[in-house]
N, C-alpha and C positions, 0 to 999 in steps of 0.2 A: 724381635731380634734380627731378623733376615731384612725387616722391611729398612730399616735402618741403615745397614749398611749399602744396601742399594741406593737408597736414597744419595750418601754419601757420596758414592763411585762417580755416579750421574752428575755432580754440582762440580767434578774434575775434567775441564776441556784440555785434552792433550794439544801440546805444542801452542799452548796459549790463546790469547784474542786473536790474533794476527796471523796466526801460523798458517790459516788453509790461505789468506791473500798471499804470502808469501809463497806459497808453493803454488798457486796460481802464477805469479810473477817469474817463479822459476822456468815451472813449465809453456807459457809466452815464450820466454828468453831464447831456449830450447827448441821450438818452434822456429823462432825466427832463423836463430844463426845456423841452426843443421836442414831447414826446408826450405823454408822464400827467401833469408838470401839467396841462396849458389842457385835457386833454380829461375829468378829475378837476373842474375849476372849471366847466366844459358839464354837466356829469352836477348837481353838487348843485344849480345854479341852474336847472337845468329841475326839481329835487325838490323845490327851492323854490315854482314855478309851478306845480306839478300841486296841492300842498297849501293854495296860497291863491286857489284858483280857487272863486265861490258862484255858488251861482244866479242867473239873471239877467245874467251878464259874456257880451260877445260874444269867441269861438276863431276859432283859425284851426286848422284840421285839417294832417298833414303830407301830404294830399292834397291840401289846398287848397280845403278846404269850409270855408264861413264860416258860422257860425248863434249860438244863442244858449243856454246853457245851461240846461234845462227839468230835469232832474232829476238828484243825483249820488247813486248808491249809494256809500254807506260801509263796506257789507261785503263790498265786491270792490272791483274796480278800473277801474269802470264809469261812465261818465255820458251822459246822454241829451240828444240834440242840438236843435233846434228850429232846422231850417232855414228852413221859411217855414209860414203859420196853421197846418194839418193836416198837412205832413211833421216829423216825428221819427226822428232814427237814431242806435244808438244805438253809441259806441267807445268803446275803453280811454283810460283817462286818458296812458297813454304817449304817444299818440298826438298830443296837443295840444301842437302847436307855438309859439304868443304868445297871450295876453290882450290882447284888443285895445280902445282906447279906446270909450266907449259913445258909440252913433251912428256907430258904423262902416257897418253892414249900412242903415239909411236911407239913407246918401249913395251907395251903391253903385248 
């Protein structure tokens, strides 16, 4: 009597043949548009910003050092900082978090 009905329950797959691909495909979808997109369109626009940064533009570091850019190696991935007359230091271009309007670093 019991085996039967179990039997039964078991030979009923919720949400059909297709349902778990489906919900595979949703949560893909899901994936895509809320994570590697927008984190995909962050990456190239900062690749953008590292490649159109010259001498002379005031950074902002993602420590939060502000200065002025004195020298950019182009055979690494380097450029040297010019935070006030005689301090220079120098960090990876990764590192440079905005390009910030000239006359930043006077009004500070």
């Amino acid at each position: 009597m019991f085996i039967s009905n179990a039997h039964a329950a078991a030979s009923v797959a919720p949400g059909g043949e297709y349902g778990s691909l489906i919900m595979l495909a949703v949560f893909g979808l899901v994936f895509y548009f809320i994570i590697y997109r927008p984190q995909a369109k962050r990456v190239k626009e900062h690749k953008s910003l590292m490649s159109s940064m010259n001498k002379g533009d005031e950074i902002l570091t993602n420590g939060g050092i502000i200065g002025k850019i004195a020298k950019i190696s182009e055979d690494n991935d380097y450029i040297q900082i010019e935070i006030s007359t005689d301090l220079h230091i120098t960090v990876k271009k990764d590192y440079v978090s905005a390009v910030l309007p000239k006359g930043t670093m006077k009004s500070l």
